[in-house]
C-alpha positions in Angstrom: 11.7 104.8 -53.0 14.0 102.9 -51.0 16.1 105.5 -49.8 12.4 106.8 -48.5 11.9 103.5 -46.7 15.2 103.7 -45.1 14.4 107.3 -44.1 11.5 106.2 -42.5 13.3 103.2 -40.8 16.1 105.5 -39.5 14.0 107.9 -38.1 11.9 105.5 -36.4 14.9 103.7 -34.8 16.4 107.3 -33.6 12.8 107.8 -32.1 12.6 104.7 -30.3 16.6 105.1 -29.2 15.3 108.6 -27.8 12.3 107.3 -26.1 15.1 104.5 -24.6 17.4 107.2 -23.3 14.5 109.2 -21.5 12.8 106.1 -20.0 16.5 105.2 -19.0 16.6 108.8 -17.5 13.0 108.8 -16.1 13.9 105.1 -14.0 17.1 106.5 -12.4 15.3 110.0 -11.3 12.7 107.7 -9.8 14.7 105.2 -8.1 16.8 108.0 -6.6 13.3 109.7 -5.1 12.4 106.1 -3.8 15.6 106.0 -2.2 15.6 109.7 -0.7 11.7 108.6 0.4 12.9 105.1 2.1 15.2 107.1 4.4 13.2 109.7 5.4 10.1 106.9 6.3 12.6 105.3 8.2 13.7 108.2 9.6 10.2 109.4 10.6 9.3 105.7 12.1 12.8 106.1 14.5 11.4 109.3 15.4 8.2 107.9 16.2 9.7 105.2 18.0 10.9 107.8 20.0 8.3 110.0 20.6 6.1 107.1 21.9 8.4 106.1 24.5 8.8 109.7 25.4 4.8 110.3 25.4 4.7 107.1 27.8 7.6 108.1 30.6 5.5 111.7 30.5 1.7 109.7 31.1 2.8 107.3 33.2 0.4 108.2 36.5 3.3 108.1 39.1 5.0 111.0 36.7 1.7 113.1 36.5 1.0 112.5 40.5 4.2 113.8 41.0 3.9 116.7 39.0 0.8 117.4 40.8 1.9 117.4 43.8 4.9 119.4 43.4 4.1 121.9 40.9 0.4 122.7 42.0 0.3 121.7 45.7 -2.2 118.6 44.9 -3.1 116.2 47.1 -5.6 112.9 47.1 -8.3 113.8 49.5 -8.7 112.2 52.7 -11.7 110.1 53.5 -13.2 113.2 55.1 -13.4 114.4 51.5 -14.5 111.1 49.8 -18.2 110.2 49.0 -19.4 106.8 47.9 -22.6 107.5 46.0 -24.5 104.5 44.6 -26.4 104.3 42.1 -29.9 102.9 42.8 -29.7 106.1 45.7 -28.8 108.8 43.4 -32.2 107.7 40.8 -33.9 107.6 44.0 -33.7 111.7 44.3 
């Protein structure tokens, strides 16, 4: 009976020795994704660090007047061209 018990004991301990190793195993797999994760966010944050300071230089109005102008022959129009209409005047019709 006692070399049942210590069967029973041994195979339990093996068992929990096993489930030790592949927790052990699980962590390090883990920690090693976290870690290939963490760059790439960081990665992706310099890159969008970037991008925003690119999409800015592009917007700015002085850029895009520019490129009007220069690219498809654009111009403000003169005050021949301009019309003021008010509000209370335009209900009126």
């Amino acid at each position: 009976m006692k070399s049942f018990n210590a069967k029973w004991v041994f195979l339990v301990l093996m068992l929990c020795a096993l489930a030790t190793v592949y927790t052990s195993y699980v962590n390090r797999q883990l920690a090693q994704q976290w870690q290939k994760e963490s760059s790439q966010y960081a990665q992706l944050q310099e890159e969008y660090g970037r991008l925003m300071l690119e999409y800015s230089t592009l917007a700015a109005p002085s850029r895009v007047e520019a490129m009007a102008r220069q690219k498809l022959d654009m111009q403000f129009p003169g005050s021949i061209n301009t019309r003021i209409i008010e509000v209370h005047d335009f209900l009126k019709k």
